[in-house]
C-alpha positions in Angstrom: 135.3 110.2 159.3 136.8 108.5 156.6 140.6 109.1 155.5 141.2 109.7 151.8 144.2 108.5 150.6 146.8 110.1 147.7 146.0 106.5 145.9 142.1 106.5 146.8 142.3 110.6 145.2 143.5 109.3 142.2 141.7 105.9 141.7 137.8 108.7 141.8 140.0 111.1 139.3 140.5 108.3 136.4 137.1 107.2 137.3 135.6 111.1 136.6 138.1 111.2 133.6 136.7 107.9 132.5 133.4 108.7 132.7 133.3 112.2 131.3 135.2 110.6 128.1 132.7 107.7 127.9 129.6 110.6 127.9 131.9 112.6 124.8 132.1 109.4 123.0 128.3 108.6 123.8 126.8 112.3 122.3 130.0 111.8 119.5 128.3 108.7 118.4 125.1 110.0 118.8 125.9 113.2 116.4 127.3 111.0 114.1 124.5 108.7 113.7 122.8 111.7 112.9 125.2 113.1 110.8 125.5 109.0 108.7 121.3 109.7 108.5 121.7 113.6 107.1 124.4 111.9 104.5 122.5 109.1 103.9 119.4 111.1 103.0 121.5 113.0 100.7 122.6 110.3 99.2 119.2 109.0 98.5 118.0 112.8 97.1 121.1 112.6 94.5 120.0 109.0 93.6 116.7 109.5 93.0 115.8 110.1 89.3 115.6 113.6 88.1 113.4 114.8 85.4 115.7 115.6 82.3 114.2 118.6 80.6 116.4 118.1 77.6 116.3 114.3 76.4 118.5 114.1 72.9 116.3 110.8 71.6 112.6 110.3 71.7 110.0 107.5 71.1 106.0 108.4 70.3 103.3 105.6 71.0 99.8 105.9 70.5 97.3 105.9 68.1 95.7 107.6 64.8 96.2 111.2 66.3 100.1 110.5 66.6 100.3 109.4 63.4 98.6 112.6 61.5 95.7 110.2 60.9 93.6 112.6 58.3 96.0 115.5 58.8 96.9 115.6 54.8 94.9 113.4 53.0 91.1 111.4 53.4 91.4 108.2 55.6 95.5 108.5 55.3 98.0 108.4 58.2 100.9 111.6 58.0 103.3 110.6 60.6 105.4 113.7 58.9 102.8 116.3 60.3 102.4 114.3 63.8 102.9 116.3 66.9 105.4 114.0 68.3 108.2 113.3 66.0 107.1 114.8 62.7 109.6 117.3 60.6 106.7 119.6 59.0 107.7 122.8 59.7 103.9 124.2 60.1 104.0 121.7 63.2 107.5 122.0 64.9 106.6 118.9 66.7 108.0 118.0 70.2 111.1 116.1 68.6 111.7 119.1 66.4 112.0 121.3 69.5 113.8 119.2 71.4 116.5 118.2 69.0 116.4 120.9 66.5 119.2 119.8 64.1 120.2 116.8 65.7 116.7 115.3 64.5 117.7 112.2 63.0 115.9 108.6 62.4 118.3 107.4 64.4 117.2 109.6 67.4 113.3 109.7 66.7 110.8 106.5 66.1 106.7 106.8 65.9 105.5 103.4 66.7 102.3 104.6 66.9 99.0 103.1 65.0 95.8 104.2 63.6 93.2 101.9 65.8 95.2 101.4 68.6 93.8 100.8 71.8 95.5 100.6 75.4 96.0 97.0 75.3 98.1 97.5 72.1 100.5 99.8 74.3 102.8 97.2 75.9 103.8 95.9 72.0 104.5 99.5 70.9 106.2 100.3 74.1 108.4 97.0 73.9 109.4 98.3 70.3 110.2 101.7 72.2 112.3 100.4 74.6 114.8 98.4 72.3 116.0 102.0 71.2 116.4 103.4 75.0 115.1 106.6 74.1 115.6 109.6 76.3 111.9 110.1 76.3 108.5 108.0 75.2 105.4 109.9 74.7 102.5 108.3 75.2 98.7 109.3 73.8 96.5 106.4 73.6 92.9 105.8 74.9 90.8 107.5 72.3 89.7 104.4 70.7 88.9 102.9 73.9 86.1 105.2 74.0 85.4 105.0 70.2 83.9 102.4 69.6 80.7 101.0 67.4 78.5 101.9 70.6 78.8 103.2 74.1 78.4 99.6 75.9 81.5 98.6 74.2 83.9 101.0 75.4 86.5 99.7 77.1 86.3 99.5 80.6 88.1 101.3 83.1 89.4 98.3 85.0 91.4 96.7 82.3 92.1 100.6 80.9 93.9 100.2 83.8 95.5 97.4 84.0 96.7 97.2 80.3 98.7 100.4 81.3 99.9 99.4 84.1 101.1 96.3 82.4 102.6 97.9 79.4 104.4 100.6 81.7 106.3 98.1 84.2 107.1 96.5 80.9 108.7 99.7 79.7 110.5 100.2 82.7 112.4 96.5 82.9 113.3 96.8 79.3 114.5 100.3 79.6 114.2 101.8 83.4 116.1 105.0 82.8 113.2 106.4 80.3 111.2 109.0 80.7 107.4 109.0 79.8 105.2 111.7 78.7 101.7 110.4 79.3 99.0 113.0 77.3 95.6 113.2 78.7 92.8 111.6 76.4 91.4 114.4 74.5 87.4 115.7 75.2 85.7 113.7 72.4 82.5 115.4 72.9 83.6 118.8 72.2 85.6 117.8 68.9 81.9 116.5 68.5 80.5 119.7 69.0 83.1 121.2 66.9 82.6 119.3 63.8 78.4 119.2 64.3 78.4 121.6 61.8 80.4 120.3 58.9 78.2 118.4 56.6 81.4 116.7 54.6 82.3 115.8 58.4 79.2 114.1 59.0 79.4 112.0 55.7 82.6 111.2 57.0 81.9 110.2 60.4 79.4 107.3 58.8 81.9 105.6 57.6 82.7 104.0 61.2 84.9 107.1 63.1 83.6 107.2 66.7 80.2 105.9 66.7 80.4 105.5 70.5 80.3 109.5 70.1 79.5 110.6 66.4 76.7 109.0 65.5 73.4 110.2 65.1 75.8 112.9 65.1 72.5 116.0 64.4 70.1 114.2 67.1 69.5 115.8 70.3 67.4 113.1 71.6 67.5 112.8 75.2 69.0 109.4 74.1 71.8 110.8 72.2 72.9 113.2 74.6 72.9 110.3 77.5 75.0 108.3 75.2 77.0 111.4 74.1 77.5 112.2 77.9 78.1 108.6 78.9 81.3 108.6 76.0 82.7 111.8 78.0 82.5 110.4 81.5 84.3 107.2 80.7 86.8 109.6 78.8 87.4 111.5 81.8 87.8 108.2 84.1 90.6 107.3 81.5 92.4 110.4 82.4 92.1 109.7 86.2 93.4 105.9 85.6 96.6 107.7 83.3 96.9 110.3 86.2 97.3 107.6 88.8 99.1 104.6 87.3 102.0 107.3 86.1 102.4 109.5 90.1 103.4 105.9 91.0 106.6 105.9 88.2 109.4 108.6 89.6 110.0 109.2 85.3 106.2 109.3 84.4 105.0 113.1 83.7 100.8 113.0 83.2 100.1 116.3 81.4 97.6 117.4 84.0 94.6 116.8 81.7 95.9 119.9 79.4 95.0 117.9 76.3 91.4 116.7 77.6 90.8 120.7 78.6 92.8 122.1 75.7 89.8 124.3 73.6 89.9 123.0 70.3 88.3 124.8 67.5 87.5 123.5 63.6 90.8 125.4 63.0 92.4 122.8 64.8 90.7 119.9 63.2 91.2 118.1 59.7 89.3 119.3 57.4 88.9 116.1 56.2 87.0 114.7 59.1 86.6 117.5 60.9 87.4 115.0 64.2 91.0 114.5 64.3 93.4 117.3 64.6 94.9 118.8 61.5 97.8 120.5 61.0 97.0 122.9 63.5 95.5 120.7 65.8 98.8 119.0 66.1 101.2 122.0 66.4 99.2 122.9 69.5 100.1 119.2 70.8 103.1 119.8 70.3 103.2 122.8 72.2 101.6 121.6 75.2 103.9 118.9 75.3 107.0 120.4 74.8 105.3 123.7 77.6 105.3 119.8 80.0 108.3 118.2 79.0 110.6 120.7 79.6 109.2 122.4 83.1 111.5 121.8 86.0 108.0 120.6 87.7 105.5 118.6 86.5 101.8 119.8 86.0 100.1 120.5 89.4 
């Protein structure tokens, strides 16, 4: 039997001690890494961008229906009734509720047009973005689907790719904006609206929609495959604004609440009986403002 010495006792203690302090510092590391991981994630959550339900400048891009387009007067754009920046009290448009007296030109721009189409969006925008506004809305798409027949309708590919474009362009110019993207409305029911309306009709021969409005009495099979064809492509604009903005962290798609909104000839000019009037755009407003300023976006 082997002989322990005093020194041999106290050589196998340091070595426990060592050991035991080497396995602390081991799981101490180890909690740590996990704690650096925990922080780090925090960290990340905190710099992630937040959705401010409360932006003091705003920006409106689009087309006719932003700028009042027959909303006061035949054939005439009324950018002071539009539903994104206007100051006509009847409207209250989003910039109205969301700035209430501090509505000012120098905190509201519509760089809208009448006849714009998607791949018009990433000049308006790059207007947009040299004021860094708090917010851009965006409601554009309309047109692409308007046009002098159904064949020419823009097609979804470069629908897509226009606004994908004109967004990333946004977004180095000004990267801390927020957009608002509205769904395209459901041309064929502001069809169905205005049928009846036989000042409307004259109207709509002067060139509004034919893609949708002409022939705007028939019930042909023909007319309702082309009527029907307008509204499908419509709806596959949506789906292309729905995906190109979940992909932008500050890009809020209304959830199709404009496409599915109900309107009625009280909400439609009574000038062309097509594009909303007064009414029309005070409910626009309220569904964006109802968007903008939810904690969560649309499910």
């Amino acid at each position: 039997m082997r002989t322990t010495t005093p020194a041999r006792r106290r050589r196998r203690k340091s070595a426990l001690r060592a050991g035991a302090a080497a396995a602390v510092l081991a799981l101490a590391a180890t909690g740590c890494q996990g704690d650096d991981d925990a922080s780090g994630g925090e960290r990340g959550a905190q710099a992630a961008p937040r959705w401010n339900t409360a932006p003091a400048s705003i920006a409106a891009v689009g087309d006719s229906i932003t700028r009042g387009f027959d909303a006061c007067s035949v054939l005439a754009d009324c950018p002071e009734v539009s539903w994104a920046t206007g100051n006509d009290p009847e409207v209250h448009s989003l910039a109205t509720r969301l700035l209430g007296e501090a509505l000012t030109p120098e905190r509201s721009w519509n760089y809208a047009v009448t006849g714009a189409r998607m791949a018009d969006l990433g000049g308006q925008l790059t207007e947009a973005a040299a004021q860094h506004p708090d917010l851009v809305t965006v409601m554009v798409g309309s047109n692409d689907a308007c046009r002098p027949t159904a064949s020419s309708m823009t097609s979804v590919a470069d629908f897509r790719a226009d606004f994908e474009k004109a967004l990333a362009g946004l977004r180095a110019a000004a990267p801390k904006t927020q957009v608002y993207v509205s769904s395209v409305p459901d041309l064929q029911r502001l069809w169905e609206q205005g049928k009846g309306s036989a000042m409307g009709r004259q109207i709509w021969k002067l060139g509004i929609c034919q893609s949708m409005l002409a022939d705007a009495e028939s019930v042909t099979a023909g007319a309702t495959a082309r009527r029907e064809k307008v509204r499908a492509r419509v709806v596959e604009y949506n789906e292309a604004l729905r995906q190109v903005c979940a992909k932008d962290e500050l890009c809020r798609y209304d959830g199709g609440a404009v496409f599915q909104y109900p309107f009625t000839t009280e909400q439609l000019s009574h000038w062309d009986w097509f594009h909303p009037g007064k009414d029309g755009q005070a409910r626009l407003a309220e569904l964006a403002h109802r968007q903008v300023t939810s904690p969560r976006p649309p499910v």
